[in-house]
C-alpha positions as CSV (number, residue, x, y, z in Angstrom):
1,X,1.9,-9.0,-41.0
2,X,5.5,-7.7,-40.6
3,X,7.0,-6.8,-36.8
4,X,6.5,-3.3,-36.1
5,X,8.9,-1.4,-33.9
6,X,8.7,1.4,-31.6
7,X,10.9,3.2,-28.8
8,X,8.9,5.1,-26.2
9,X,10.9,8.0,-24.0
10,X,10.2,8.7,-20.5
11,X,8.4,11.7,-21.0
12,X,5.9,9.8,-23.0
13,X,4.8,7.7,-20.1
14,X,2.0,8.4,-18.0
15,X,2.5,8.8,-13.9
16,X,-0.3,8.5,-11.4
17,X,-0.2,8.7,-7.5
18,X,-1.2,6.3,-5.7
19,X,-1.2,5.8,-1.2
20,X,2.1,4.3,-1.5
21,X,3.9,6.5,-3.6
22,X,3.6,7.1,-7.6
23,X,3.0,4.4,-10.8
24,X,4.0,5.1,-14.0
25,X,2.5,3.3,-17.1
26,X,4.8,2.5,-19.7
27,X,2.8,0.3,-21.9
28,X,-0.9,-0.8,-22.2
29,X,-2.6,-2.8,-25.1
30,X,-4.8,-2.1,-27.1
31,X,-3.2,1.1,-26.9
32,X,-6.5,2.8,-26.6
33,X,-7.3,1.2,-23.3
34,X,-7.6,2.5,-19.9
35,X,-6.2,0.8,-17.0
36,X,-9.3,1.6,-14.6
37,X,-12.0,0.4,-16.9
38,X,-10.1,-2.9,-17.3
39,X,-10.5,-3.0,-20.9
40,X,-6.7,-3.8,-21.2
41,X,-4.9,-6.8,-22.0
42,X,-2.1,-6.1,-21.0
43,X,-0.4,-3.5,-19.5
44,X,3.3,-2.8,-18.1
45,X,4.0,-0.9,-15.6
46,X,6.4,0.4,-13.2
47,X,5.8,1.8,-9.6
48,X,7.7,3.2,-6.7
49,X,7.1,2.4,-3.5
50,X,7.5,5.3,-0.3
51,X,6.1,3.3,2.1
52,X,7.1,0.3,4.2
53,X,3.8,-1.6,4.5
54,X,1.6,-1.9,1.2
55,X,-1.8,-3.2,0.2
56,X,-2.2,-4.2,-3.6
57,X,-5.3,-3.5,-5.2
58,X,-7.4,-6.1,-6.0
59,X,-7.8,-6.9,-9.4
60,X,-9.5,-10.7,-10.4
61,X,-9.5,-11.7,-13.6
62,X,-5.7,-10.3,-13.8
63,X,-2.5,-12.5,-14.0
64,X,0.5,-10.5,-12.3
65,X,4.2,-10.8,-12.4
66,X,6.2,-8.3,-10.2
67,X,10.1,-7.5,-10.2
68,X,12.1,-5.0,-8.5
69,X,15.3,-3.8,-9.8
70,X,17.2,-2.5,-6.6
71,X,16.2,-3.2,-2.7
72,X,14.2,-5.7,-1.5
73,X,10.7,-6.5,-1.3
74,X,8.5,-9.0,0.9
75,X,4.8,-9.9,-0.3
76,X,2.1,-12.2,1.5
77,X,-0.1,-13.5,-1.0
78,X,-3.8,-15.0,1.0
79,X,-3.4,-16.6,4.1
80,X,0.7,-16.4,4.2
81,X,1.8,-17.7,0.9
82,X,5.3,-15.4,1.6
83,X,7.6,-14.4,-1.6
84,X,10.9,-12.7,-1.0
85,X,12.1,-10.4,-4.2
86,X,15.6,-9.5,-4.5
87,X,16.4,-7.3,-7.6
88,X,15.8,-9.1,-11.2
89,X,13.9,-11.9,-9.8
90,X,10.0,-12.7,-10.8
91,X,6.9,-13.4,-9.4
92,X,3.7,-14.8,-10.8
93,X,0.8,-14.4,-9.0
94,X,-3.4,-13.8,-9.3
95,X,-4.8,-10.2,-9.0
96,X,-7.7,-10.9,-7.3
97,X,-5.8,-12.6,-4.2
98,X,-5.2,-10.0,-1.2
99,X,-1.3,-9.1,-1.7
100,X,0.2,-7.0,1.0
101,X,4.1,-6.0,0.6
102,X,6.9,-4.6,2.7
103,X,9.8,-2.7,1.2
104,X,10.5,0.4,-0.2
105,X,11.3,-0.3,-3.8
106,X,11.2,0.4,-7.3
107,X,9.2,-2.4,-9.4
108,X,8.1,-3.8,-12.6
109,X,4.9,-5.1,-13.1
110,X,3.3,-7.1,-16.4
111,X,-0.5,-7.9,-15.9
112,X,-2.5,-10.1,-18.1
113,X,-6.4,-10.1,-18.4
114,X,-9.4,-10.6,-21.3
115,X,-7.5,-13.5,-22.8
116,X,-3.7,-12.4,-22.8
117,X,-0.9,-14.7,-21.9
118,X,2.4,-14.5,-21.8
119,X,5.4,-13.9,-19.0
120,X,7.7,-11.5,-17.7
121,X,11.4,-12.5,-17.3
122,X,14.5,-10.2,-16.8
123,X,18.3,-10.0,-18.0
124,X,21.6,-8.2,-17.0
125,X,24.0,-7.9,-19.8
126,X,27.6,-7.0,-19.7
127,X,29.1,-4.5,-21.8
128,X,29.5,-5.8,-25.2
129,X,27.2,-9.1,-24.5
130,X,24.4,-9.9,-26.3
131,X,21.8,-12.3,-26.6
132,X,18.9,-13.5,-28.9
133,X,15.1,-13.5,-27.9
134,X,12.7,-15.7,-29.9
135,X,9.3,-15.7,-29.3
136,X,7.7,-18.6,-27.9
137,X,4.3,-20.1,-29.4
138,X,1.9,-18.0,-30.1
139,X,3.8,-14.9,-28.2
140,X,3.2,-11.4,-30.7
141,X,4.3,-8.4,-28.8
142,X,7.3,-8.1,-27.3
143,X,8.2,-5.3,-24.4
144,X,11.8,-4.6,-22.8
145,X,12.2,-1.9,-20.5
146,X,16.0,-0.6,-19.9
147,X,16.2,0.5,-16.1
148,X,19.6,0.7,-16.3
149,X,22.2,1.2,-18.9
150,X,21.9,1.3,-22.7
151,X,21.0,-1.6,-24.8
152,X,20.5,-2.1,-29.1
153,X,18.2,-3.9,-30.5
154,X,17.9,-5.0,-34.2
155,X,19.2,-1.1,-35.5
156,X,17.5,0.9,-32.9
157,X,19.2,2.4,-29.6
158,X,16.8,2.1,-26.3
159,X,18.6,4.1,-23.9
160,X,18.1,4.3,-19.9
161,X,14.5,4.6,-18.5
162,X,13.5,3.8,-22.2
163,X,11.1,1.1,-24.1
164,X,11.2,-1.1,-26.8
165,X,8.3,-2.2,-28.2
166,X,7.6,-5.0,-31.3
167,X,4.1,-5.6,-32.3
168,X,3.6,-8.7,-34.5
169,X,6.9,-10.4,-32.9
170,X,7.0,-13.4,-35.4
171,X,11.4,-13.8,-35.5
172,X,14.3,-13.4,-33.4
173,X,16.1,-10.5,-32.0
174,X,19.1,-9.6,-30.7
175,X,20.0,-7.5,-28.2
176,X,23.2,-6.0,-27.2
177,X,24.8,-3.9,-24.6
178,X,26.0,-0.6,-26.3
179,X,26.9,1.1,-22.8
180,X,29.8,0.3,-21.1
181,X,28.6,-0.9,-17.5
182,X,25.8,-4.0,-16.9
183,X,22.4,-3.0,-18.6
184,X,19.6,-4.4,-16.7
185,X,16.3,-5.4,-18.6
186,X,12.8,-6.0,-17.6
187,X,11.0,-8.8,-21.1
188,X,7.6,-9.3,-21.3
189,X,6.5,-11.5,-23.7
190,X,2.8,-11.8,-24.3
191,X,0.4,-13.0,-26.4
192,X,-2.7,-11.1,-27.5
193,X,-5.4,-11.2,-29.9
């Protein structure tokens, strides 16, 4: 099966409220699921939090991985398993474990369920840098969000607030600044059935 490539714009995502402030899904797969009836396996997401103090909703069966791009954000996992996020750095962590945060942020947010794996990492290019992603084994869809700044990749131009997406990753890719401050990136790179 050859790669297939998409870019999706902000006005394509779709933004919910939620107590804390407002999410806004930029990716789910299959493309035909819905995030509330769980019949994903994998979606990406990106929220922004008002509030100082919040409460994650409990999802088991889900693997989570959480970023933040600017601020700075506190989380208690359980009984006190504390993680501290400054912007571009990941956590990993189970769904279905009570997660309460503290900071007023904007994040990033891959979650895993019905037999997905994969990870989330996250880049900052200069202008005029680039770098290659390959996939890893078994990894098939690839997802880079562009919070800030513009990036290429292969012929196609993802701009700020955009998404890349490649559906039957099989080869490497290169991606390159085409803006002329840092570009920040948010990768997931999952594996699905």
């Amino acid at each position: 099966m050859s790669e297939i490539y998409a870019v999706k714009k902000q006005e394509e995502f779709k933004t919910s409220l939620w107590s804390g402030g407002s999410t806004t899904e930029l990716y789910i797969y299959p493309e035909d699921a819905i995030y509330k009836e769980g019949n994903f396996q994998c979606r990406v997401s990106s929220a922004t939090v008002e509030v100082e103090r919040s409460d994650f909703t409990s999802l088991p069966g889900v693997k989570r991985y959480l970023s933040i791009f600017h601020g700075h954000l506190d989380m208690i996992h359980g009984e006190g398993e504390k993680v501290s996020l400054e912007p571009f750095q990941v956590d990993c962590f189970d769904g279905g474990v009570p997660t309460v945060s503290f900071g007023q942020v904007v994040d990033f947010n891959l979650m895993l369920k019905n037999g997905a794996d994969g990870k989330m990492e996250t880049a900052q290019i200069s202008a005029g840098e680039s770098f290659i992603l390959e996939p890893e084994k078994g990894q098939n869809l690839l997802v880079v969000y562009v919070p800030v700044g513009k990036v290429k990749i292969e012929d196609m131009q993802i701009e700020t607030g955009e998404l890349f997406i490649c559906k039957n990753w099989s080869k490497e890719l290169r991606i390159e600044n085409t803006g002329e401050s840092v570009a920040g990136l948010g990768i997931c790179r999952v594996s699905v059935k």
